[in-house]
Phi, psi and omega in degrees: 000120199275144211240133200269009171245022174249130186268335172224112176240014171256313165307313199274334163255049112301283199322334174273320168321286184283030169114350176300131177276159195304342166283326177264355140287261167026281185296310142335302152296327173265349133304322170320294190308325182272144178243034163267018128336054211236036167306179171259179210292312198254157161302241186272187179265013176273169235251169058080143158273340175316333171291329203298177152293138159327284178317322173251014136298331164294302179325322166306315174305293200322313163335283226258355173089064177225099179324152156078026163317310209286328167270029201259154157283123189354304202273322166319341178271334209261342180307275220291289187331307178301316154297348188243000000 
């Protein structure tokens, strides 16, 4: 169901495939859309998180404040990572 504040909504889920949380995809797509703009099509250059290590996913959660890390399992981090 396509979301009537995302302005580029073929950018903002590339940008969530690749690991963008839903606010920093957002923020990305719709500077795309405008066009006194000029981001680039990806935020940065780190790789999926599906690539990271568990340990540096914890490490991110750990970043970024995201309770209960310590029992989550890989695909569970990157779920939360993706959420928050």
């Amino acid at each position: 169901m396509p979301n009537s504040s995302i302005k580029d909504e073929e950018t903002y889920k590339e940008l969530r495939k690749d690991g963008a949380s839903k606010e920093k995809a957002a923020r990305i797509a719709n500077a795309q859309a405008n066009d006194d703009m000029n981001p680039s099509r990806k935020g940065g250059k780190a790789p999926p998180y599906e690539e990271w290590t568990k340990d540096e996913l914890y490490e991110q959660a750990q970043e970024v404040g995201i309770d209960g890390r310590s029992d989550m399992s890989k695909d569970e981090l990157i779920d939360a990572l993706r959420n928050h």
